[in-house]
Every structure is written in structure tokens, then in C-alpha cells.
KEKE-3310 file (N, C-alpha, C; in steps of 0.2 Angstrom, whole numbers, plus 5000, padded with zeros to 4 digits):
npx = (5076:5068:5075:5069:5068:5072:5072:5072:5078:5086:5092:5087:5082:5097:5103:5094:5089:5096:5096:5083:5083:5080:5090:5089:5085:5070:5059:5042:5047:5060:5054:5045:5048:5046:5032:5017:5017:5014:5002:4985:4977:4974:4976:4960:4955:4953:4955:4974:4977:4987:4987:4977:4979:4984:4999:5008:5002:5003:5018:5022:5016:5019:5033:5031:5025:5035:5045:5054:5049:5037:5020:5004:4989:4978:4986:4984:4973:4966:4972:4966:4953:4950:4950:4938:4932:4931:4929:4913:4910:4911:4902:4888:4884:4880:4889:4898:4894:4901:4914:4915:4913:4927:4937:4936:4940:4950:4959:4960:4964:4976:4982:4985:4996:5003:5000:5004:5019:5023:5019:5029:5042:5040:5047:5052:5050:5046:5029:5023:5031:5043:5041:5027:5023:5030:5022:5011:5014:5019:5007:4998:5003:5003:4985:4976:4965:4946:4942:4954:4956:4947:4944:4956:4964:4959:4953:4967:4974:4963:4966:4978:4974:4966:4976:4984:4982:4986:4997:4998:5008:5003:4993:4997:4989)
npy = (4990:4974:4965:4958:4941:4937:4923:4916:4906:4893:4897:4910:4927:4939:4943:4938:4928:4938:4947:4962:4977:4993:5008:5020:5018:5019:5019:5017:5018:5026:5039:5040:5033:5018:5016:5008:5001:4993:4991:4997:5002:5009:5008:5003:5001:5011:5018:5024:5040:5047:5040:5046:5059:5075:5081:5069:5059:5069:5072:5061:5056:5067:5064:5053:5055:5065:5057:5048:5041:5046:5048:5047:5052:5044:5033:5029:5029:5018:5007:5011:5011:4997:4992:4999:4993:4980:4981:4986:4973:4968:4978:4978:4967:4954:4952:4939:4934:4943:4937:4924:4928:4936:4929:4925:4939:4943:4936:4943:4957:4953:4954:4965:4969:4962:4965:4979:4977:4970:4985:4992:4985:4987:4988:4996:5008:5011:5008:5013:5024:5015:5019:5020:5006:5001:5005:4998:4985:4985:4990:4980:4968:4971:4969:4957:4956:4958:4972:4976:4980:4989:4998:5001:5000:5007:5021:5027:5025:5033:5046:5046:5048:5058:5069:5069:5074:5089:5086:5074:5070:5076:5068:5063:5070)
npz = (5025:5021:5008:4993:4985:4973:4966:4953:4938:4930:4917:4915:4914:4914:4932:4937:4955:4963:4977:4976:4978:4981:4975:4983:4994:4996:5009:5018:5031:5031:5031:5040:5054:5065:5056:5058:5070:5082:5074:5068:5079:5093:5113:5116:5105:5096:5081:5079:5080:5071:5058:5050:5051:5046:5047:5046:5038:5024:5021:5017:5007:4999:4997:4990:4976:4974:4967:4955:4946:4950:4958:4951:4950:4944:4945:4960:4962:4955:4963:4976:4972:4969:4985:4988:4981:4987:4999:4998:4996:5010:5018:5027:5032:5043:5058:5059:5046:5039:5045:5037:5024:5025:5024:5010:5004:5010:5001:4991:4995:4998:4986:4981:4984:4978:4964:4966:4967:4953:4946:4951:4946:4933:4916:4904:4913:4927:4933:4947:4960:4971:4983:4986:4983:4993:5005:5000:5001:5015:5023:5019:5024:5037:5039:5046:5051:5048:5051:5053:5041:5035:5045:5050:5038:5026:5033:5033:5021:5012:5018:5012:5001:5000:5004:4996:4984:4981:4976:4965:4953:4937:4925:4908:4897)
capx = (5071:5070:5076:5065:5071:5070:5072:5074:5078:5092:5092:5083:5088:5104:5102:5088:5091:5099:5090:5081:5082:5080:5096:5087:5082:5064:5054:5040:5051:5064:5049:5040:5049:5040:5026:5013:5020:5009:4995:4982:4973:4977:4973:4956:4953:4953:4961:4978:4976:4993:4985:4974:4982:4987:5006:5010:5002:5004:5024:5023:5012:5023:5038:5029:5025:5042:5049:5057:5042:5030:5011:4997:4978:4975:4990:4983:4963:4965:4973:4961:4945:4952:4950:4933:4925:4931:4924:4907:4908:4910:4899:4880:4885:4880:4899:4897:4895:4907:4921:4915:4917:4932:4941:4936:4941:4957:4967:4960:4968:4983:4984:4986:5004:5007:4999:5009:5025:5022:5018:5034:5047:5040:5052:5059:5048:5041:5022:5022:5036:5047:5038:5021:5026:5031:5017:5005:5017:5020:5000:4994:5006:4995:4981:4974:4956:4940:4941:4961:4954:4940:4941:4963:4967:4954:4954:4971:4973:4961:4968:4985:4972:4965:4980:4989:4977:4988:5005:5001:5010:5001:4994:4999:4981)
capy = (4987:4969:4963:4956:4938:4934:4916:4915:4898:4893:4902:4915:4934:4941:4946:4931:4925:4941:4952:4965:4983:5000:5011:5026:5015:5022:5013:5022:5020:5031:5046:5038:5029:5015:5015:5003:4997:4992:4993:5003:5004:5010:5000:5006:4998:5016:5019:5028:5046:5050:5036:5049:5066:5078:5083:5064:5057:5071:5074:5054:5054:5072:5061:5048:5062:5070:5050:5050:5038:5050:5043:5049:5050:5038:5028:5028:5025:5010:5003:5014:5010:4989:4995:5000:4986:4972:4987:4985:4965:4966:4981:4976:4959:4954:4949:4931:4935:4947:4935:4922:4934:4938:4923:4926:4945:4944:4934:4950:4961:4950:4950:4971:4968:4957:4973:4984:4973:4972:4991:4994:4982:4988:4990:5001:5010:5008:5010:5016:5023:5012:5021:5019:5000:4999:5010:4995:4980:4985:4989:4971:4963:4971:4968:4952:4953:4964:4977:4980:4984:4992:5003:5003:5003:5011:5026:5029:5024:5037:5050:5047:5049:5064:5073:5068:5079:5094:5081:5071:5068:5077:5065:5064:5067)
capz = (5021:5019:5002:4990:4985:4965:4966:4946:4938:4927:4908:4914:4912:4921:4939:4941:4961:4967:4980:4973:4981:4978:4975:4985:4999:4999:5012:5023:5037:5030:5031:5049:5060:5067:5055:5058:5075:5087:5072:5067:5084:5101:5116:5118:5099:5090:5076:5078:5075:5063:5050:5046:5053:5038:5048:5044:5029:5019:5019:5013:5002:4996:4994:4983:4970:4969:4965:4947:4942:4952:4959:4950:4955:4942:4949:4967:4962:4952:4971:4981:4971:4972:4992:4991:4980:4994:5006:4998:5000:5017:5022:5029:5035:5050:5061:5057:5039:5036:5047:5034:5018:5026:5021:5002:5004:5011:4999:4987:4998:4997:4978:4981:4984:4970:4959:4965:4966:4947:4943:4954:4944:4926:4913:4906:4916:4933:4934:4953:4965:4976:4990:4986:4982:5002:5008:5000:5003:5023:5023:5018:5027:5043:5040:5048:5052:5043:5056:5051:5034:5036:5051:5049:5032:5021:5033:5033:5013:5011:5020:5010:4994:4999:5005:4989:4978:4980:4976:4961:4945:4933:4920:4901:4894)
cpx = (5074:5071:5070:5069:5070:5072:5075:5072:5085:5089:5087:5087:5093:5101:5096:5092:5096:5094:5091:5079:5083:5087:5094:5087:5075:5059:5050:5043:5056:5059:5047:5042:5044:5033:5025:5017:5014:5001:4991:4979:4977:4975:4967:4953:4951:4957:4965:4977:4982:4993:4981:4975:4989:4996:5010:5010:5003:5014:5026:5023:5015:5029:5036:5029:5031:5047:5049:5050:5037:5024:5008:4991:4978:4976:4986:4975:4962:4966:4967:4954:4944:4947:4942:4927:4927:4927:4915:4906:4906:4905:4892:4879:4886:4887:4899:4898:4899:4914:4921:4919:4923:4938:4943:4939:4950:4963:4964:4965:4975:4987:4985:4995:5006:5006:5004:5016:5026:5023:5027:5043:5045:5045:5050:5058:5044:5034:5020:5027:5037:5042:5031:5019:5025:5026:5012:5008:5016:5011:4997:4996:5002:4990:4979:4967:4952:4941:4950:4960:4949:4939:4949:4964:4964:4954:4960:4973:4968:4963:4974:4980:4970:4971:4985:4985:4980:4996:5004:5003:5004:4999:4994:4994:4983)
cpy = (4980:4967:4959:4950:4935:4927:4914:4907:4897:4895:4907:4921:4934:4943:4942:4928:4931:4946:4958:4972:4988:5004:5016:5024:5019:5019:5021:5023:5025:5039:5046:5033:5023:5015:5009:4998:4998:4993:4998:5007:5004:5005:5000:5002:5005:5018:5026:5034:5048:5045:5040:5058:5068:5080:5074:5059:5062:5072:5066:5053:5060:5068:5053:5053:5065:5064:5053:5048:5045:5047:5051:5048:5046:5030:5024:5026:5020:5007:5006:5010:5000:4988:4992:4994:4981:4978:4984:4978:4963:4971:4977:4970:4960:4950:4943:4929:4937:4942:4929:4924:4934:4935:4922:4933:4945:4942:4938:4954:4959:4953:4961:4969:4964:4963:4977:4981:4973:4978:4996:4992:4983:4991:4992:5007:5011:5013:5018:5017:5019:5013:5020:5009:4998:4999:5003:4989:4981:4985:4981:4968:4964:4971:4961:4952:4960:4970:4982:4984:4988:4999:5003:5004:5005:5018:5031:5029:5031:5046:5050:5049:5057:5072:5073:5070:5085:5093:5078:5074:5070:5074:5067:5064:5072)
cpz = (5019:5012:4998:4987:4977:4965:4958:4944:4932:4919:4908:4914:4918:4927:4943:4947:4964:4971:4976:4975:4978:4981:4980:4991:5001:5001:5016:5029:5036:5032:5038:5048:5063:5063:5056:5065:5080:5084:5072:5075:5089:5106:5119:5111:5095:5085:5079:5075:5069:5058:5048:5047:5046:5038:5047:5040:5024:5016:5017:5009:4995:4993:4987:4977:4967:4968:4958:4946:4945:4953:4954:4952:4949:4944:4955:4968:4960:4958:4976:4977:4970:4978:4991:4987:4984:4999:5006:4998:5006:5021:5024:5028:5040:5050:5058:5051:5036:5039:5041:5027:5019:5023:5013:4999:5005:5006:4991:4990:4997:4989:4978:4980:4979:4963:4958:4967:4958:4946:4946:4950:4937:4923:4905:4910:4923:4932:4943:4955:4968:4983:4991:4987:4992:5006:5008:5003:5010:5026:5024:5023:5036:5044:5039:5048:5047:5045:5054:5045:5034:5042:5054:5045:5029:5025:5033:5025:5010:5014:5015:5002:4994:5000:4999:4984:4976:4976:4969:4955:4943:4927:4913:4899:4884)
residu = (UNK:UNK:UNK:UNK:UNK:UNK:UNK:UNK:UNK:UNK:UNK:UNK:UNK:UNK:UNK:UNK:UNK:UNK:UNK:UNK:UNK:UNK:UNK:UNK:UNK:UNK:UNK:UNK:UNK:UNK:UNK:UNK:UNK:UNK:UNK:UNK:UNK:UNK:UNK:UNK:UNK:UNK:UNK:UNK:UNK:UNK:UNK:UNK:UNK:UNK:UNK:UNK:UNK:UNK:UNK:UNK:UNK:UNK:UNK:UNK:UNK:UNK:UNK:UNK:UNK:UNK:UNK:UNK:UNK:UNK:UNK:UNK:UNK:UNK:UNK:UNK:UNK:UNK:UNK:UNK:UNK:UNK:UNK:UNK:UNK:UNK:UNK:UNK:UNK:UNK:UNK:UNK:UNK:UNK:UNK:UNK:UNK:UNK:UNK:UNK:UNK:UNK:UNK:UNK:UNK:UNK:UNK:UNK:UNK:UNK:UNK:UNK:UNK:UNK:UNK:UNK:UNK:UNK:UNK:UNK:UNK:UNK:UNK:UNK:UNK:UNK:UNK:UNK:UNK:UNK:UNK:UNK:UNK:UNK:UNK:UNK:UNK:UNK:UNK:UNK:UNK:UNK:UNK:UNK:UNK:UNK:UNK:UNK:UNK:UNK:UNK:UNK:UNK:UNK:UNK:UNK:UNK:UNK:UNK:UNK:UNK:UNK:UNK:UNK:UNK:UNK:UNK:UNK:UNK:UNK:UNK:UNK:UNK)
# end
């Protein structure tokens, strides 16, 4: 896992400017190898089957859940349901339009990893596991065009939401 770089500034709290990683080291790659190499799609342009195949988002989406913080469904919908209103910006536009939008849509998508960057580094309590954190971070970072969102990450994103129905944290109701 690459280090995250707190930059800080001078009289800010202790540990301001030191990399910032997790004692557990829990990154998707520690669960799947190679994730996300070579992209969502094969070289036919179909999406990859084990981004939405239940013998390898579920035992991931299983080790989010059993993190000390733990995911919840309401955790992982407030990011998924984010997902699906840019979805609904860019559906039922002709190509032209939608690669327009896209421009406007994308630095949404962007601002997912600053979410969950936050929800990850809450204190005294983290919001999201470490590993869900990566999941979304390593996610953004590949997707480039509409199609990588749209028809790479939303189906696989959803696959990890519905396989993790039988997995989440329990909420305090």
C-alpha cells in the first residue's frame, strides 16, 4: 500500500507530515491479488467476470464487515446511492452528451475518495474500515471514462452491495 502523505503545516497537531498507514495493512490487494489490473474489461471490451462473481467479491466484502470499525448497509449506501445519482446524470444521453456530462460527473466521482478518506480517518472513531477506504480509493483512481463507471464500476460496486447483505455490521437502531 502506498502511503498516504499528510503534508500538515507548522503548529498543527502531532504526527502533522508523517505518512499515514494502517497498522493491519488492509488493502484489497492483500484479499485479490492484482485487483483491478488490466481494468474492468477484457480485451473484447466486456466487463471482467470476478468484479461481479460472488467467489470473489464476497470474501472481501466479508473482511470489511469483520474490521474492528465494521461496514454497514447504511455505510456502503450513502457511497452506493452517491454512485447511482451521477448514474442517473449520465443515463439517456446520447454519446456526445454523455462524454460532455462526463466532464461534470467525473470530478463527482473524484470527490468519492475524499468521502471516504474522511469517514476512514474519523476520530476517535473511524466511520468506514480501512478496507472499504481502499476498495473506494483504488476504484476511482480507475476510472477514466463513462463506460469505466457505468458499465465497470457500478456493476461490480453493486455486486459487493449485494453480496454484503448477509455480512454487514448490524446498525445501532
Amino acid at each position: 500500500m502506498s502511503a498516504q502523505y499528510n503534508p500538515g503545516r507548522p503548529g498543527g497537531p502531532p504526527g502533522r507530515g508523517q505518512p499515514l498507514r494502517d497498522p493491519h495493512g488492509e488493502t484489497v490487494t492483500k484479499y485479490w491479488p492484482d485487483y483491478l489490473k488490466g481494468g474492468y474489461f477484457d480485451e473484447a471490451g466486456n466487463l471482467r467476470v470476478e468484479y461481479v462473481c460472488r467467489d470473489r467479491v464476497e470474501p472481501l466484502v466479508e473482511k470489511m464487515c469483520q474490521d474492528r470499525v465494521g461496514l454497514t448497509s447504511h455505510q456502503v449506501r450513502r457511497y452506493f446511492g452517491h454512485c447511482r445519482a451521477l448514474e442517473t446524470r449520465l443515463k439517456g444521453l446520447k454519446e456526445e452528451e454523455r462524454a460532455a456530462r462526463w466532464k461534470q460527473v467525473h470530478v463527482e466521482v473524484k470527490k468519492l475518495d475524499i468521502a471516504a478518506a474522511d469517514g476512514a480517518a474519523k476520530q476517535p472513531t473511524p466511520k468506514i474500515p480501512e478496507l472499504f477506504h481502499d476498495f473506494i480509493r483504488r476504484n476511482v483512481a480507475a476510472i477514466k471514462t463513462h463506460k469505466d463507471f457505468l458499465s465497470g464500476f457500478l456493476p461490480h460496486f453493486e455486486a459487493l452491495v449485494g453480496f454484503g447483505q448477509a455480512h454487514f455490521k448490524k446498525e445501532r437502531g
